[in-house]
N, C-alpha and C positions, 0 to 999 in steps of 0.2 A: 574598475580594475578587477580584473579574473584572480580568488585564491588561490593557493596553491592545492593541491590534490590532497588529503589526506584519505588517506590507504589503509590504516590503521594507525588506532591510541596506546596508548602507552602510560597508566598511572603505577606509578613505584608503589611498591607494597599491596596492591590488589590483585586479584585474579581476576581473568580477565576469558570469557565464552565470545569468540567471535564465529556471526551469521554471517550469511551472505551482505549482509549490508551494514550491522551492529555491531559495537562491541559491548559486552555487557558485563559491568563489576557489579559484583554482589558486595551489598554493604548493611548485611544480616538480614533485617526484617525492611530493607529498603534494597535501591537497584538506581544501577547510575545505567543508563541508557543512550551510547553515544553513537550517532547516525554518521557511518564514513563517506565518502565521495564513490566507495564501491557498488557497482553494477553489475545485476546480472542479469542473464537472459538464455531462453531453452533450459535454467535448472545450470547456467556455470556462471562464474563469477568472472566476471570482463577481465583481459591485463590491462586495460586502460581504465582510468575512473575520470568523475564528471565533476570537474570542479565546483566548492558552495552546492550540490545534492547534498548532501548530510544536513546542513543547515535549512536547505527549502522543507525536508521532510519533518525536519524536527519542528519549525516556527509553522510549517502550515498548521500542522499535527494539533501545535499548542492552540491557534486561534479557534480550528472546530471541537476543539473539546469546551473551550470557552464560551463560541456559540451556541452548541446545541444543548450546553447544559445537561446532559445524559455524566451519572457518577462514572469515572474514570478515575485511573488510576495516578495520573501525574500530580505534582507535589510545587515543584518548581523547573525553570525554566534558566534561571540567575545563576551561574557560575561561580560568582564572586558570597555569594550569601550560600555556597555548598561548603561541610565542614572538606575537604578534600584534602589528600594527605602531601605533606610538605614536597616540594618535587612533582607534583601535577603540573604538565603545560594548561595553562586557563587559556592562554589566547587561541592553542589551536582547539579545546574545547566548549572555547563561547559558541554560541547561538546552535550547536547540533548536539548539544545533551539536556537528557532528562531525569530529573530526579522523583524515581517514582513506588510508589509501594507496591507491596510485594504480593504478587496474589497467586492462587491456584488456576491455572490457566485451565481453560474449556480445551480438549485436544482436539474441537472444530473448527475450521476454517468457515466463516458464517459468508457464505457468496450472496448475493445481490444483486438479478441483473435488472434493467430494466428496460434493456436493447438486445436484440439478436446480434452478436456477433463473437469474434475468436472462434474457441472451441464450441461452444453453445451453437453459432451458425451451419459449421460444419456437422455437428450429430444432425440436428432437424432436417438439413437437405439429404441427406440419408435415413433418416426415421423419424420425421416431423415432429420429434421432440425434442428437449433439453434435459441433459442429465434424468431422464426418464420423465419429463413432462412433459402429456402433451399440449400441445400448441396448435392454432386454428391456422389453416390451410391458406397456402397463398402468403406467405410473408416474404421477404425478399431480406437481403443484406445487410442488416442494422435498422431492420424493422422496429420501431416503438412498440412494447409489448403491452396491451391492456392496460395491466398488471403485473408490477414487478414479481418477481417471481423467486423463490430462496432455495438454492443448489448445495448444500453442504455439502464438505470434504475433508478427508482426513488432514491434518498436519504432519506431513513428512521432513523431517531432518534432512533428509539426501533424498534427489528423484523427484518425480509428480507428486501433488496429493494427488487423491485418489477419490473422486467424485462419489457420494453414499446417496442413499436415499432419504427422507426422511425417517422415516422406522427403521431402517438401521442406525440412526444416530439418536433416536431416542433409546433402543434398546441401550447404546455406548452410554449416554449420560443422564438419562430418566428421560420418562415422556414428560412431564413439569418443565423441566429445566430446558428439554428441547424448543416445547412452545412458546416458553419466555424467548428464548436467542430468536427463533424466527420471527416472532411477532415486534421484538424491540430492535433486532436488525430492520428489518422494512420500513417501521417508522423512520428510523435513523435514517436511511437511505433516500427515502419521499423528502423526508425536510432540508436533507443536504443538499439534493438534485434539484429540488424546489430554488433554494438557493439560490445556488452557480449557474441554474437556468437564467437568473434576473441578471448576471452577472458576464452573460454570455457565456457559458458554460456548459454543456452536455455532460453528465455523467451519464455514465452507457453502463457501467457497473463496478462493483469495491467488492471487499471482502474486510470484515471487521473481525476481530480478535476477543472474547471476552473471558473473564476470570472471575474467583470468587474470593471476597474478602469480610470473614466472618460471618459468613452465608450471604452476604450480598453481590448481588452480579452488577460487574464494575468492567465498563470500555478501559481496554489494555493494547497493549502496542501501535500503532499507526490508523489515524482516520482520514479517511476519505482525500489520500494523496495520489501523485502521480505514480508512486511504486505501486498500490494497492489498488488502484481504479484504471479506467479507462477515462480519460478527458478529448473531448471532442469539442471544436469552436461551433459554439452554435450557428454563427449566420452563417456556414457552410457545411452546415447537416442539409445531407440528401440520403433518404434511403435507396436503397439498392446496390451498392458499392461501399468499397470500406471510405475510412472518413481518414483527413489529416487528423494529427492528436496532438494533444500536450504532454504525453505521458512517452516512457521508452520504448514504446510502440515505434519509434522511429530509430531508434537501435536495433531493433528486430527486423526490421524492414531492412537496414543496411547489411544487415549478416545474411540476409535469406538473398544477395546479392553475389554473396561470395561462393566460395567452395571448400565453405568451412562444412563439414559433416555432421557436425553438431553431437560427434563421440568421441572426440578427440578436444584436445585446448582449444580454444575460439583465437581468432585473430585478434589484434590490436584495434581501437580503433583510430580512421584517419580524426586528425586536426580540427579538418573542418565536420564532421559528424560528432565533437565530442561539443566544440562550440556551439552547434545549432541544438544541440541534447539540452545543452548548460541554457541556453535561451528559450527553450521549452518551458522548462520549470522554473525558471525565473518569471516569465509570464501567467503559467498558473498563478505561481502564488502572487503576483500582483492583481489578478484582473477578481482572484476571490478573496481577498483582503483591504485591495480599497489603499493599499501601503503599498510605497516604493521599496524592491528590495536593499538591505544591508549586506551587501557581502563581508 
């Protein structure tokens, strides 16, 4: 049985920052972090949302913070064991909130690829590199790269981020601090794709979030999901061409059908493109958990 869509929360007496996909109460030196059914894609926020998304993002989120054992910042997962103030709906925010502490965010977006493809494939066929790296000769379409490879980017509120170099992003937050993010990004990245490779899984590339908490750097917001990565089914990886995906990759694909302009409101989406979206990540998060979804 399909949920129903939740669009946005609503807790009495909190304030309440909503992202493109979050809603975020502040609850002093802690943070409720609730994942909606909203989508977005080209940088706008869909009028259509994807039912049970909020909850795959949040339960995937919770199992690899579990697995990979790397300090993060979540707390809990339990609804019912939140002090939450009298008049909170609990049922529509069981299984897509997070209770988590409060850290100083890195204001880098830490990329990860370990495939040619997206915007990465297109810079190299015009100057055989990525985000200013280069790359050996002859690769094709979602080529496996050596060597994953780490593209920082700024974090943008509204718009692109905006692809930096390394030394520019150490100059932004020490050269120290810089080395750690890319060096414990990559790890992360190799053990996750390690993973969901045994799993039938292709990760092609993420982007991890990280923060500090009392001088320690602690994984913060989303790991290794279908919002933040590219998911590709393994036994139908072929290089040279793009790949089917488990991630919104197939939302994109529907828009870039239409004769939306993509500077203007996005269209709706059809019925059946929200259904086969909603069956995307229902199946990530089954085929890398090993568990039947709960909607």
């Amino acid at each position: 049985m399909t949920s129903a869509v939740v669009v946005q929360t609503n807790i009495p007496g909190l304030k309440v920052r909503r992202g493109k996909v979050r809603d975020v109460y502040d609850l002093g030196d802690r943070l409720l972090l609730v994942s909606t059914d909203r989508i977005s894609a080209f940088d706008w926020v869909l009028p259509t949302g994807i039912p049970d998304k909020g909850r795959v993002l949040t339960q995937l989120s919770a199992f690899w913070f579990h697995l990979l054992g790397e300090p993060n910042h979540l707390l809990s997962t339990d609804v019912e064991a939140m002090d939450l103030p009298p008049g909170a709906d609990k049922a529509q925010l069981a299984g897509r909130t997070c209770l988590v502490r409060k850290a100083e965010v890195v204001p880098i977006e830490c990329v990860v690829r370990g495939y040619l493809a997206g915007s990465g494939w297109k810079e190299y066929r015009q100057q055989g590199t990525v985000c200013g790296i280069p790359l050996p000769q002859g690769l094709v379409e979602c080529s496996r790269l050596e060597e994953p490879i780490f593209t920082p980017a700024t974090k943008a509120q509204t718009g692109h981020d905006e692809n930096i170099s390394f030394d520019e992003m150490a100059d932004r937050v020490g050269r120290d601090l810089a080395h750690q993010l890319r060096q414990r990004s990559i790890d992360l990245f190799a053990r996750g794709a390690e993973y969901a490779r045994q799993r039938g899984i292709v990760i092609a590339d993420t982007k991890f979030e990280w923060g500090l908490v009392d001088g320690e750097l602690i994984l913060v917001d989303e790991v290794l999901t279908p919002d933040s990565s590219r998911f590709w089914p393994a036994d139908e990886y072929q290089p040279g061409r793009s790949q089917p995906s488990f991630d919104k990759q197939f939302v994109r694909d529907w828009l870039e059908t239409t004769t939306w302009d993509k500077n203007s409101p996005p269209p709706p989406l059809p019925d059946d493109v929200v259904a086969r979206t909603r069956q995307k990540y229902i199946e990530a998060y089954e085929r890398l958990t090993g568990h039947a979804f709960a909607a």
